[in-house]
N, C-alpha and C positions, 0 to 999 in steps of 0.2 A: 669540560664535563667532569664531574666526580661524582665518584658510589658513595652512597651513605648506607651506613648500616648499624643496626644496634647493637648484634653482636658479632663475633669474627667467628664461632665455629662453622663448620658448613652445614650444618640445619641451617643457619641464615640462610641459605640462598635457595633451600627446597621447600618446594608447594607442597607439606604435609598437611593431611586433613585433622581437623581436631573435631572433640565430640558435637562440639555447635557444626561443623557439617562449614567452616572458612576456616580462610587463615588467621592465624596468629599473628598480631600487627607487629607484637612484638619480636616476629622470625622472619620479616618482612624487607628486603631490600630493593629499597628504592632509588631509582636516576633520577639526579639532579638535569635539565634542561639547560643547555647552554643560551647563553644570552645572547651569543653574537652570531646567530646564525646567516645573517649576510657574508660574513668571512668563510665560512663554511662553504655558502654555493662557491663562493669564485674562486676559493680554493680547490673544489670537486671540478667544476668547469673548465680550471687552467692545469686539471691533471695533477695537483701540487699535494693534493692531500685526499683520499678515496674514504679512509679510516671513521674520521669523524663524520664525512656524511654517513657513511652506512651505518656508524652507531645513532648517527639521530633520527634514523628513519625505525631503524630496531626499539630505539625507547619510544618512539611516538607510537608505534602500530602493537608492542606488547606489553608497556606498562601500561598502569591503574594511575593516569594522571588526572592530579585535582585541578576543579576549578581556577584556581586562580593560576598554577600553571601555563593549562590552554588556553585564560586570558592573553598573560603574557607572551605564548607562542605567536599567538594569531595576530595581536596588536605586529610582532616584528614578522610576521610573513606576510601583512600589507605590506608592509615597508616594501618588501623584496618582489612586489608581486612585478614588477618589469622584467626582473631575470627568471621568472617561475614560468622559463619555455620549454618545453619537450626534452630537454636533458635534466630535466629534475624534476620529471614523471613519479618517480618513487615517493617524493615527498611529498606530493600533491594527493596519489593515491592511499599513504598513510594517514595524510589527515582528515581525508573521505570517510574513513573508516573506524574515524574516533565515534564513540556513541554521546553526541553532541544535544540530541531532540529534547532530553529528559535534565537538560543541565539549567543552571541559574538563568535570569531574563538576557543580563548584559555577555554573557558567553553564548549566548546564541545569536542576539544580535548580532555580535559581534562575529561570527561563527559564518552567517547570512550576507553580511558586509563583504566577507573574505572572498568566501564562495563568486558572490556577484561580480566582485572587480577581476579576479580570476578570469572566468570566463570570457568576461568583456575584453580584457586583453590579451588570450591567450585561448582561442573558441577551439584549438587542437584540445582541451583538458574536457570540454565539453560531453563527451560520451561517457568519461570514465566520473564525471559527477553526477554526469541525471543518471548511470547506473548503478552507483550506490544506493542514489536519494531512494530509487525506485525499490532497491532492495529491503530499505527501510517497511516497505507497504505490508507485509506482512510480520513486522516485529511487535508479536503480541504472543501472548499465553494465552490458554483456553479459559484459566479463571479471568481473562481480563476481558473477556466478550460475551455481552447478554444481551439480547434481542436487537441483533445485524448491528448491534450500536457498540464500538470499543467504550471502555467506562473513561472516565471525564481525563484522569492524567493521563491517558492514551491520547485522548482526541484533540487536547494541547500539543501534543509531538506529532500529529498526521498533520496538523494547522504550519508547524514550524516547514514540516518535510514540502506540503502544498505550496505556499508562500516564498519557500526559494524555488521549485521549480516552476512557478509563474513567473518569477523575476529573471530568470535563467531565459524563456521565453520569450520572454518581453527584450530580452538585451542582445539573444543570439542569434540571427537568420539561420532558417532552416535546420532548427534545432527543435520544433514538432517532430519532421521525421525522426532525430536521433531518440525523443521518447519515445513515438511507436514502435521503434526495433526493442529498447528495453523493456514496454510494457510486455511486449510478445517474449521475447527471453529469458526473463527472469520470472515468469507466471509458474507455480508451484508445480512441478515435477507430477507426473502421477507416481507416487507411490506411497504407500501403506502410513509409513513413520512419521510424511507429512500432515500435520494436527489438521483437523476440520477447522479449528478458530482460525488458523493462518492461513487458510487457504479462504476463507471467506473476508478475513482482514484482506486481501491482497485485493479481492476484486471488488471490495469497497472501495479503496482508496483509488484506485483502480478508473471505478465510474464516479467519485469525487473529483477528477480531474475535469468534468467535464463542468463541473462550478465554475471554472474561469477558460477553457477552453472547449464550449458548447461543438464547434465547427468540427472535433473531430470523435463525435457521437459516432458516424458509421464506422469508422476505422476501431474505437475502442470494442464497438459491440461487437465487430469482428472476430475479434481476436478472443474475446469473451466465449461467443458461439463457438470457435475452433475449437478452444478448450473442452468447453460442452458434450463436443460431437466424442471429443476423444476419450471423454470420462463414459457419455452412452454407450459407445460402443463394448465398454468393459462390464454396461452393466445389465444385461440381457434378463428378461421377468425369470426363466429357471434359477439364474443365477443370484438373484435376490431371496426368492423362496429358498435357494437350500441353505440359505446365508441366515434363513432365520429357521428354518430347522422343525420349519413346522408345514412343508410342503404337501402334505393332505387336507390342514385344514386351512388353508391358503385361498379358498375359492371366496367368492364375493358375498358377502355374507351383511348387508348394507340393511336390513332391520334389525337393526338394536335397541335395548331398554334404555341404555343409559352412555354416554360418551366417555370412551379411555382417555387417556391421556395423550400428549403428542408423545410418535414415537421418535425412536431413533433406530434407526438400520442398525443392524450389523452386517452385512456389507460395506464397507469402508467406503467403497469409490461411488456407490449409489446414495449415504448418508451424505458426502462431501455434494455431490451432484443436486442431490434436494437442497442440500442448504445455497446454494448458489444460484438454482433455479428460482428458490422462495427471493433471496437478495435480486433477481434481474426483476420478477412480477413484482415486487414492489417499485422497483424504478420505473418500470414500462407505467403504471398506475401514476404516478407524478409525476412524471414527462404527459401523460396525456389528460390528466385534471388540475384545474385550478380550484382546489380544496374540495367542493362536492361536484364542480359542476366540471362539465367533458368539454374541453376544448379542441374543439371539432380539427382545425385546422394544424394542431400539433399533434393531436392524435395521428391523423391523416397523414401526415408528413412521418410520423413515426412507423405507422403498418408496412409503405410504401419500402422504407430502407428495411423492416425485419422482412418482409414478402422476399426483397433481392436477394438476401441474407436464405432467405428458404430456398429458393431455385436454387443456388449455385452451392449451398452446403447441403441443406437437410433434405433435399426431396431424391438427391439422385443416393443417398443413403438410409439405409435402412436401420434408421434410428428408432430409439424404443421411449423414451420421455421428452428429449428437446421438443418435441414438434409442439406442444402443448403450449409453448410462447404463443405461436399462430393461434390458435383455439382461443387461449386466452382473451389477446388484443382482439382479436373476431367479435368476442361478446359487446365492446363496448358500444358496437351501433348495428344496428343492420343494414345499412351501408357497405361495414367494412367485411361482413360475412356474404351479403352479395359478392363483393368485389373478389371476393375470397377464392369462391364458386367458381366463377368468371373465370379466374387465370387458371384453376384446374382445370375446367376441363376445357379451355382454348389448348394447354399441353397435352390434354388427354386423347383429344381429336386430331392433331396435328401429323401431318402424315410426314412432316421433314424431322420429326422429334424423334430420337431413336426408342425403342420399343418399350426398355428398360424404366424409361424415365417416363414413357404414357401408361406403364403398369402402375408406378406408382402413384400417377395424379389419379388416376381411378379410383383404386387403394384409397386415395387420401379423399377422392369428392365425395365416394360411399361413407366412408367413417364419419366426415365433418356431417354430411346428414343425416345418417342414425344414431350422432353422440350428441350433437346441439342441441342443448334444450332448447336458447335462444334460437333458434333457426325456424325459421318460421313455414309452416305446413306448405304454403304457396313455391316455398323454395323445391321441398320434399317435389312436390307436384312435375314444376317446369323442367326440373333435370332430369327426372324417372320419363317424363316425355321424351326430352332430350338424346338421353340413352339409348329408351326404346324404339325411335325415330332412327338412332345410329346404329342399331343393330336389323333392324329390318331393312333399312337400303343397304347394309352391308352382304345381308341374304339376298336380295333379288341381284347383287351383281356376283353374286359365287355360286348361281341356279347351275348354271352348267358344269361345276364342280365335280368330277368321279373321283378325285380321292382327298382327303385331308389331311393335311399336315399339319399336327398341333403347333407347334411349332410357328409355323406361318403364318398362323391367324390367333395368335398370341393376345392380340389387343383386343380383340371379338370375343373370347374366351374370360377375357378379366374384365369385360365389360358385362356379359351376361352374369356371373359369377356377382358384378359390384349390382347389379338388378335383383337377383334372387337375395341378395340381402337382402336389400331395401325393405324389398317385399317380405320378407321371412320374419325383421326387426319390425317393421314398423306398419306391418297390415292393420293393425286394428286404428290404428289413426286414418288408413285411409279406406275403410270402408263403412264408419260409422254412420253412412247416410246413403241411399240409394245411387244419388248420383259421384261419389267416389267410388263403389263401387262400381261403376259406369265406365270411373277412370282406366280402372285399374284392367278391365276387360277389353279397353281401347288400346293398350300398348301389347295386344296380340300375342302373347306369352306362348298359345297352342302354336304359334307359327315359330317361335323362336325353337322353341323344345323339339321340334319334331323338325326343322330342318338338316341338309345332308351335312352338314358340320359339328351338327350334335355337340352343341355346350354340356348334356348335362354328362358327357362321357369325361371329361375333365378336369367337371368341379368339383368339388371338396364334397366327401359322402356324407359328412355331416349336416353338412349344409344343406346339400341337395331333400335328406331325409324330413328338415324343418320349412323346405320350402315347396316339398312336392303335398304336404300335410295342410299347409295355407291354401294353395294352388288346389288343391281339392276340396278344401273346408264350403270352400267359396266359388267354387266349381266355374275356376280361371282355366285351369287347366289340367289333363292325368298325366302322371309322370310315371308313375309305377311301371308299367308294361318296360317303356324304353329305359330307367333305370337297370331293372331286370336283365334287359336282353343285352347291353354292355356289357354287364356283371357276366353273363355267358360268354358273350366273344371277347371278350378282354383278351388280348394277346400279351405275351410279352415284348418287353423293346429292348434294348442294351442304350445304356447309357454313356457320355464321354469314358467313364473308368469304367467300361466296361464291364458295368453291374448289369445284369436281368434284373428288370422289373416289369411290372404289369401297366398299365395304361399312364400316360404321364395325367398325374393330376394339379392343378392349378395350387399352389399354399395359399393358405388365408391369411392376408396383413391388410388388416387395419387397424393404422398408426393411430387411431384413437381411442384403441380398446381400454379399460381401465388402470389409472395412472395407477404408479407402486408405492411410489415415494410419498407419505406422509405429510409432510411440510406445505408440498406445492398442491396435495388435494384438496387442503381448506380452501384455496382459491378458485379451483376447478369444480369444484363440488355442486354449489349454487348453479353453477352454469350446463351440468353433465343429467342425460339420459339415460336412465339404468334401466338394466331390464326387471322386468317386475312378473307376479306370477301368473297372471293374467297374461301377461304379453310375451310370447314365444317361449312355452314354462320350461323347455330341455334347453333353451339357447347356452344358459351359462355354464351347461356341460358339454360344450361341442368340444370336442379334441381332435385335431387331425391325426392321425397315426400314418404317419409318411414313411414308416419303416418298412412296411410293407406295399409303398405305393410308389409311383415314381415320381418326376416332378418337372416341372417346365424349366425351374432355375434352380442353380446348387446351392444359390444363396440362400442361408436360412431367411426365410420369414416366421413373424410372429409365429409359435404353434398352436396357437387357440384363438378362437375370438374373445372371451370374453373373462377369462381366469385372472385372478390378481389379490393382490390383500383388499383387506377393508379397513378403512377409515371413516370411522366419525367424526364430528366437531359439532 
């Protein structure tokens, strides 16, 4: 090995910046590559010389070497690839690490050549190469990404990074799993510094994987949703309002003259979340149509794994945007928003389900039916039977009841609560004709209200105030008296932290109140139920105020039903 250098004082050897903002080629010293590097390993191997390997792994992973160069490296590390076993890791890892994607045709082929024979002989190097390649998935700039699409000399270097690790695949057993540990590992960090482009480059390339390995669609969407969940949960609807700093005039404000532009958050972790969200509803859309038309049976296949994907991530958490994938995919048939229906509330009814989790399918059966536009009135119908059916055998078996513990009837309580919505949102649809009216007088609401477990002492006074006004408009039933006389005997109760508060009151979540994020409401929009002025005209100012109330769980829920920005398109 020799230094060459053009001059000898020692500026040659330092990275001073000049006014162009590089170096100076001419202050520039460069390592020459030795040619004989097979002498090398077996000199490093047989203990005989440490020197020269360590310098050649330092010139390979710190200098700015040229193409023709890293030709001639790689041509003589084929050569060597029989002794290139687990004791000469470092060089293996240095050449991982060369930025290769963006170089001439024949050094990358060649480059791809190396890689392959590598592995095949040598599947111990296997992790630490599909962990670079993977690394690679996010190597973009923000100018270099315009509509979910990296621009053209991008999409030639994800084609290079794709094509070796389909051949890596093809050549290694049970080197799938070693990508799904990477895809999961190396998925962009939450935090602030990490760009939105790269964080959306990553989970492009990400579900480009599944170009030539379709089979691990669930496993990648996986890992996708986890992320998801853990970008949600940073990004709560207060914490988007005060992020854009206009938290008074924030309420839904969906008649407009004329359409803004898309926005962008500022909130970081909620602008990153939309844009990711927007890249998954795009993919769910081409996984489930072939060009216009719904291919019933991929679609199908596809609900089933994001439905698994809901139980076991997004329903026992109280997420504020994910859930809207479901929503989404729901629209494409009504089929698959029956089917929807179906698994809530078979968990919502379920008496081996823990409480928690039948609070939430509630939550989430109410919301899918007062936010679906696509949802069809028959549906609205059969489940507010359903409900009300479950809330009156639930009275006739607690008649002998003398005292109530909110607490214990927890599930009774957020069932009446998801019923006065129904009813409070969506009354004018169901009594525009005599015999819905009929309906609505059939599900016995006076027997609900006035029985000794008293739902409306628990539920949300907003609420109640919108639904005791329906309930008498249409003379279902009077609330007022027994609102009132709560309001009088209200006690106080002590909480676990041993807070005094007054009556514990149920919080309102429903996971389907108005999305925040911009991006993904173009999609949602067409498909979403707003409230209008006609239709419940104080709904979209309900606010719980739980400051002064108490509450059945500590866990925040949403605090409004119906607050959020607005978007046009």
């Amino acid at each position: 090995m020799s230094l060459i250098t053009t001059r000898s004082s020692l500026l040659s050897i330092l990275k001073l910046p000049n006014p162009g903002g590089q170096r100076n080629s001419l202050h520039r010293v460069r390592f020459r590559l030795p040619t004989d590097i097979k002498r090398i390993f077996q000199n490093y191997k047989s203990n005989c010389n440490f020197e020269e390997y360590e310098s050649l792994v330092s010139i390979i992973r710190d200098d700015d070497i040229s193409d023709s160069d890293l030709l001639s490296l790689l041509k003589e590390a084929k050569n060597c690839i029989p002794i290139l076993n687990y004791d000469l890791r470092l060089f293996v890892q240095a050449l991982n690490i060369i930025r290769w994607t963006n170089r001439g045709d024949e050094v990358v082929e060649t480059y791809k050549e190396f890689i392959n024979d590598l592995v095949t002989a040598h599947s111990q190097h296997t992790k630490v190469v599909m962990d670079q390649l993977v690394k690679l998935f996010s190597n973009i700039e923000d100018t270099e990404w315009s509509n979910y699409e990296p621009v053209e000399s991008q999409k030639k270097q994800f084609e290079n990074i794709h094509s070796t690790l389909k051949s890596i695949i093809e050549r290694v057993p049970l080197s799938e799993d070693v990508l799904l540990e990477c895809l999961s590992h190396n998925f962009p960090h939450l935090v602030h510094k990490t760009s939105f482009a790269k964080q959306l480059c990553y989970v492009y390339n990400t579900l480009k994987v599944l170009s030539y390995q379709p089979h691990l669609r669930v496993n990648i969407l996986q890992i996708i949703i986890d992320q998801l969940l853990v970008r949600d949960v940073h990004t709560s609807r207060d914490d988007i309002m005060q992020a854009e700093e206009q938290q008074a005039d924030l309420l839904y404000e969906m008649e407009v003259d004329e359409d803004p532009p898309l926005q962008r958050l500022k909130h970081p972790v909620a602008d990153t979340l939309d844009g990711i969200m927007e890249l998954l509803f795009m993919f769910i859309k081409s996984e489930c149509y072939d060009g216009e038309k719904l291919n019933q049976v991929k679609c199908h296949k596809l609900y089933n794994e994001l439905l698994n994907m809901f139980e076991t991530a997004m329903l026992p958490t109280h997420s504020h945007h994910i859930q809207f994938i479901m929503f989404y995919i729901c629209s494409f048939e009504n089929t698959l928003a029956q089917k929807f229906l179906k698994f809530l509330w078979s968990k919502a009814i379920s008496p081996n389900i823990p409480p928690v989790i039948r609070h939430a399918a509630i939550s989430y059966l109410a919301g899918f039916l007062a936010r679906g536009e696509y949802v069809l009135l028959g549906y609205l119908k059969n489940y507010l039977t359903k409900m009300g059916d479950w809330i009156n055998n639930y009275i006739s078996s607690h008649r002998d009841l003398s005292e109530s513990n909110p607490s214990a009837h927890s599930v009774f309580y957020f069932m009446c609560q998801a019923v006065f919505y129904l009813i409070a949102f969506r009354h004018e649809d169901l009594v525009d004709s005599r015999s819905r009216l009929t309906f609505l007088q059939g599900l016995n609401l006076s027997q609900i209200i006035t029985c000794k477990l008293n739902p409306l002492r628990v539920c949300a006074p907003e609420l109640l105030e919108r639904f005791a006004d329906v309930a008498r408009d249409y003379q279902l039933a009077y609330c007022y008296t027994i609102i009132e006389n709560n309001s009088r005997n209200a006690l106080p109760v002590v909480d676990s932290d041993r807070n005094i508060k007054t009556s514990p009151v149920i919080e309102l979540y429903f996971p389907f109140d108005p999305l925040l994020l911009p991006r993904c409401h173009s999609f949602i929009k067409p498909l979403y139920r707003e409230y209008s002025s006609s239709k419940c005209k104080d709904m979209e100012d309900v606010q719980v105020k739980q400051s002064s109330q108490g509450s059945l769980y500590k866990e925040g829920f949403s605090p409004n039903i119906s607050t959020g920005l607005s978007y046009e398109n």
